[in-house]
C-alpha positions in Angstrom: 11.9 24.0 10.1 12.0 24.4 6.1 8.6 26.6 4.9 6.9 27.3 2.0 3.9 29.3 1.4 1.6 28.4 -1.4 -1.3 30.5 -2.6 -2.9 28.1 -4.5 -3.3 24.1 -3.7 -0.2 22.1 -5.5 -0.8 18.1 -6.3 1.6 15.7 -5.6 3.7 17.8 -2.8 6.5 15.9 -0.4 6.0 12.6 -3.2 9.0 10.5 -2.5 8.1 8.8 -5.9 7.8 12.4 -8.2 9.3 10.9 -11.0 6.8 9.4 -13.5 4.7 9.9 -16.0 1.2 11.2 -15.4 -1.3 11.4 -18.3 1.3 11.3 -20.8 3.4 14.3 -19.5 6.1 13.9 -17.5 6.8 14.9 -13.3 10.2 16.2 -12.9 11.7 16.2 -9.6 13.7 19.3 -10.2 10.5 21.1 -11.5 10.1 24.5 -9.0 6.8 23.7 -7.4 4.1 26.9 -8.8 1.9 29.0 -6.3 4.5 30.0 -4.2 5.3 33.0 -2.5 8.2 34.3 -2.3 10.3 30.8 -3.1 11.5 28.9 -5.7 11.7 25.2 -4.2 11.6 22.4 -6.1 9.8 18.7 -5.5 12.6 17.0 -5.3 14.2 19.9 -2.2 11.1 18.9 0.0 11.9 15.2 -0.1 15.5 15.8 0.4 14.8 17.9 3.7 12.4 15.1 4.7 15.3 13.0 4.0 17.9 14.9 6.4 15.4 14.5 9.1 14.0 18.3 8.7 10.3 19.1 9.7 8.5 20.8 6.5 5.9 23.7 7.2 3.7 24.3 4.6 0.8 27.1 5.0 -1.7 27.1 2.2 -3.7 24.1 0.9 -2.5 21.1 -0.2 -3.9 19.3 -3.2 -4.0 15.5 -3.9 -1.8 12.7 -3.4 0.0 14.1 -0.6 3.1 12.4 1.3 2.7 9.5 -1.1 5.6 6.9 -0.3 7.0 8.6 2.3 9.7 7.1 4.4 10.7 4.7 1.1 14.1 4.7 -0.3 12.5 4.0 -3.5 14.3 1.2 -5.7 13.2 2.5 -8.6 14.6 5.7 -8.2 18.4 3.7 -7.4 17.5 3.3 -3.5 17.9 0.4 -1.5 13.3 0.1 -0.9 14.2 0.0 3.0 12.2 2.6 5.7 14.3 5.4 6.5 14.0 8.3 8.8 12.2 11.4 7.7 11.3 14.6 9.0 7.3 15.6 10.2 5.1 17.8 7.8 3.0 20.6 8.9 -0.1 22.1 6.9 -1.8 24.9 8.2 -4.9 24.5 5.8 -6.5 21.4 3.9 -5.7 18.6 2.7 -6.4 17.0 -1.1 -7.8 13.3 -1.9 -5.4 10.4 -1.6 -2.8 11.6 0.9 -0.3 9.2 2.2 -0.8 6.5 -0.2 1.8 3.7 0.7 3.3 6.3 3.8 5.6 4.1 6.1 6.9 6.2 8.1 6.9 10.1 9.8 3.8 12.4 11.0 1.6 14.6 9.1 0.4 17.8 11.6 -3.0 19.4 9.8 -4.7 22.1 10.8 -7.9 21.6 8.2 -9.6 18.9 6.9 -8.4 16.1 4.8 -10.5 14.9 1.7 -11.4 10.9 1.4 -9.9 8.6 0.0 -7.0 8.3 2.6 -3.6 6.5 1.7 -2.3 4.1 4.2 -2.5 6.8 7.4 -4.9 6.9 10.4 -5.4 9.8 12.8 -4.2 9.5 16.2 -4.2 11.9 19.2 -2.2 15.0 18.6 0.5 16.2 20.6 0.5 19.5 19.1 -2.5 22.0 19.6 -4.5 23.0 16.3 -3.7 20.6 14.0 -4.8 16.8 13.7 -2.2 14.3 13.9 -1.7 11.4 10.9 0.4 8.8 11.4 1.3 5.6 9.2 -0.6 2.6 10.2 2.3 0.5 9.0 4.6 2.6 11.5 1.6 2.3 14.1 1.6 -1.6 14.3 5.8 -2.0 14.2 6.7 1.0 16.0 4.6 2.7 17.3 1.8 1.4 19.4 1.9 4.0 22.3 -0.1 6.1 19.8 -3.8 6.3 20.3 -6.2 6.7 17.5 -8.6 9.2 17.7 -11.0 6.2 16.9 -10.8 3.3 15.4 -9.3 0.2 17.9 -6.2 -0.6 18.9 -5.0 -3.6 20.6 -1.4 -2.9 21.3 -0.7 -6.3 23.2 -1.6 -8.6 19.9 -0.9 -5.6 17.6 -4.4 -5.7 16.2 -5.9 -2.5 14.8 -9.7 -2.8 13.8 -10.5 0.4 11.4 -14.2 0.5 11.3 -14.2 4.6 11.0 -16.3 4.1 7.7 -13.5 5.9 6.3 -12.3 4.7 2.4 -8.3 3.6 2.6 -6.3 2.6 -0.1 -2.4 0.5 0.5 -3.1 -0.4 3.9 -0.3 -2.1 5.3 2.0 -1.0 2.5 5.4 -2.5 2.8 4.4 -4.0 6.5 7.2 -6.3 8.1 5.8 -7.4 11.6 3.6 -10.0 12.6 0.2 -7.7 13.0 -3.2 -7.9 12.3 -6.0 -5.0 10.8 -9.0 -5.7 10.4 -11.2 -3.4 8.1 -14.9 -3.6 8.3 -16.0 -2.4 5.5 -14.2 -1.8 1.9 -10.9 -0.6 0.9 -9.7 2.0 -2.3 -6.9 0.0 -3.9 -3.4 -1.3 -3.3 -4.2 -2.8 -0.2 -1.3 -4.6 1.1 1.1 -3.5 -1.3 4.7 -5.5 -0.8 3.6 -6.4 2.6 6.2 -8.9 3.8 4.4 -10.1 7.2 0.7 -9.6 9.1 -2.3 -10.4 7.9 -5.2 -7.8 6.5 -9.0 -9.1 6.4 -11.4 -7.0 4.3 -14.7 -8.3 5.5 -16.3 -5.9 2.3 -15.0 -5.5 -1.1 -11.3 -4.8 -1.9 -10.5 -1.9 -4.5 -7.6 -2.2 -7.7 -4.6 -4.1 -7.2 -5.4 -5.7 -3.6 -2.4 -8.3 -2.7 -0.1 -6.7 -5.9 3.3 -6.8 -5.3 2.4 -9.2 -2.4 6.1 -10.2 -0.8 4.8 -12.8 2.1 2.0 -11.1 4.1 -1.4 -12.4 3.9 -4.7 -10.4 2.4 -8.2 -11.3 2.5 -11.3 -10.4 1.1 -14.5 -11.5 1.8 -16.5 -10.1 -1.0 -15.2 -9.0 -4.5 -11.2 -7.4 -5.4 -11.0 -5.0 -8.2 -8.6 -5.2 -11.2 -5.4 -6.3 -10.8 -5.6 -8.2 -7.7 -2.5 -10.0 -7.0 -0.4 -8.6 -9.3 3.4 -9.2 -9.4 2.7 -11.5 -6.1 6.1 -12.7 -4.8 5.2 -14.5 -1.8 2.2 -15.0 0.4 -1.4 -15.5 0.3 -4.5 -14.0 -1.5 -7.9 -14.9 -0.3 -10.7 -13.7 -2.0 -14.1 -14.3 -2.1 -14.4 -13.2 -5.9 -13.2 -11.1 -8.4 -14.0 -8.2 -10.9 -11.2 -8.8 -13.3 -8.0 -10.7 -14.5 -5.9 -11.7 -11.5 -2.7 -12.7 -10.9 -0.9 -11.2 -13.8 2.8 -11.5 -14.2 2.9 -13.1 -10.8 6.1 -14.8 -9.3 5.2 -16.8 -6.3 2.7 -17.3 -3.6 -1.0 -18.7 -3.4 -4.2 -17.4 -4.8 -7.3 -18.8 -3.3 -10.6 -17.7 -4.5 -14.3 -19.0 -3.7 -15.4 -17.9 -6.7 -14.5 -18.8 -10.6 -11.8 -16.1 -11.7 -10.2 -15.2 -14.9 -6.4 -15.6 -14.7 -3.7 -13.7 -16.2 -0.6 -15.6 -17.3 1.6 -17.6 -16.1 -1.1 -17.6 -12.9 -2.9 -20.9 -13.5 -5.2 -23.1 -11.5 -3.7 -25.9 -9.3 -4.7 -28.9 -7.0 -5.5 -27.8 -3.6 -4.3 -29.9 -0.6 -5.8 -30.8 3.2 -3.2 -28.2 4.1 -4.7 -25.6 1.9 -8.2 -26.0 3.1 -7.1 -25.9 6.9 -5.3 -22.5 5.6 -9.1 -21.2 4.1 -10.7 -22.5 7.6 -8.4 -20.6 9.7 -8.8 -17.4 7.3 -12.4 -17.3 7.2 -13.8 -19.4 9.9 -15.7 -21.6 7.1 -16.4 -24.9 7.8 -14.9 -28.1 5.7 -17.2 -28.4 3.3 -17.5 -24.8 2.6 -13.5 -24.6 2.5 -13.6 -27.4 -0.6 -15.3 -24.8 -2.8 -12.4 -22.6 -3.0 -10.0 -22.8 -6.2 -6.4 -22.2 -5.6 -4.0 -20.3 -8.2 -0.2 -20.3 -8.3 2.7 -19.8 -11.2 1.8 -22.7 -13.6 4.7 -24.7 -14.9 5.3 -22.2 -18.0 5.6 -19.3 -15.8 8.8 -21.5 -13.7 11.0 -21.4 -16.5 12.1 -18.5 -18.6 13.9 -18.4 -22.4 17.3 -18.3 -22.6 19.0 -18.0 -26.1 22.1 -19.4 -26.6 25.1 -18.2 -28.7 24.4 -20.6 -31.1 21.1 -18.9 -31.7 19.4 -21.8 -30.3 16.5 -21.4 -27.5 16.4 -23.3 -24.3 14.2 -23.0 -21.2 15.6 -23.0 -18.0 14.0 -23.0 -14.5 13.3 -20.1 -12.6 14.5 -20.8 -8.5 
């Protein structure tokens, strides 16, 4: 068990992606981590414990954004962006806004409360005594449904979970690769579905920022309205939506936007003819009937966005195809 003792609550603790740029000032790894007593440990040791497999114990508050990534071998950082084995966390105290945003994979034991919005976690039954258990729900639906959560509903035998907790969620599903289900009733933060590869997410409320971005084959939808930025640097898979706040689809590679409502595209997102096929699709999504179907608009890369400039060593320009 690795400890630390804070007397003061430190944002952004156990962050497998504390390497960025926030408000203009940078976030050093290898920064030593203030409000400690009697340490000197640095972001980037915590991660590299929860790395080896070690359980962190931290006693003191925690601020926000908590656990974010966790479990990621981020690619960004030179990792390979698979799941990898990480240790547990332990906080004997609270808990800031925005914990476990895009989490895949290990427990969060905490003995105080946890502020709303929630990343991508849900609580299930403890097996320790005095502290609430969090758990990912991606790691809930592919490996772990023995879990039970403390409420919400799970149906382990179609891996289907049904949050209707009232409780505000952003990323759900981050980075999910099995053939599951959730179901929220009600609205989500942001990043909702974020590089999902398989399973399917229905919002029947609104969806927050950047719903469907990154979007690698899984499908989202949302009955009413997606923020900003929703379906952002889609790969693969499908966007339903019933409308939309702002641009979408910018810098998108692949996939299918469907929308019932008129939306303002970003490039190369364009609309396109939609098929029998595609309609069927909206039916089965959204249990609307035909004619309801044939008032949905359907988005993809537009020709300009399948080819890309290549200049030659002439000087000359062509365009080639993007595969």
């Amino acid at each position: 068990m690795f400890q630390i003792e804070l007397s003061a609550p430190v944002n952004n603790l156990c962050d497998y992606t504390f390497d960025f740029c926030w408000h203009s000032h940078r976030l050093d790894p290898d920064t030593v981590i203030p409000h400690q007593n009697g340490t000197e440990h640095t972001y980037r040791t915590l991660v590299d414990e929860l790395k080896k497999n070690v359980d962190i114990h931290i006693k003191g508050d925690v601020g926000e954004r908590f656990a974010q990534t966790m479990g990621v071998d981020i690619r960004h950082l030179g990792g390979t962006g698979n799941v990898e084995i990480t240790g547990r966390i332990f906080v004997d105290g609270n808990v800031g806004r925005e914990a476990g945003m895009g989490m895949v994979a290990g427990s969060l034991y905490i003995s105080g409360q946890v502020e709303y919005p929630l990343g991508n976690i849900i609580e299930v039954h403890s097996d320790i005594s005095g502290y609430h258990k969090f758990v990912s729900i991606t790691d809930l639906l592919c490996n772990h449904l023995d879990e039970v959560p403390v409420s919400n509903s799970l149906d382990s035998e179609n891996t289907q979970l049904v949050l209707n907790d009232g409780i505000l969620r952003g990323t759900i599903g981050a980075r999910c690769d099995c053939p599951c289900q959730m179901v929220v009733e009600g609205n989500t933060y942001n990043g909702t579905g974020l590089l999902m590869q398989q399973g399917t997410i229905t919002i029947t409320g609104d969806g927050g920022m950047n719903t469907g971005a990154h979007l690698n084959g899984g499908t989202v939808v949302v009955r009413g309205t997606a923020d900003e930025f929703a379906g952002a640097y889609m790969k693969r898979g499908v966007l339903l939506i019933g409308d939309a706040s702002g641009y979408v689809g910018a810098d998108m590679e692949g996939g299918a936007i469907y929308s019932k409502k008129k939306i303002t595209t970003s490039p190369p997102a364009e609309k396109t003819r939609i098929t029998g096929a595609d309609m069927s699709l909206i039916r089965k999504l959204t249990d609307a009937g035909r004619l309801e179907s044939i008032r949905y608009s359907k988005y993809e890369v537009g020709e300009s966005g399948k080819y890309v400039t290549v200049r030659m060593r002439d000087g000359s320009l062509v365009k080639r195809r993007v595969d």
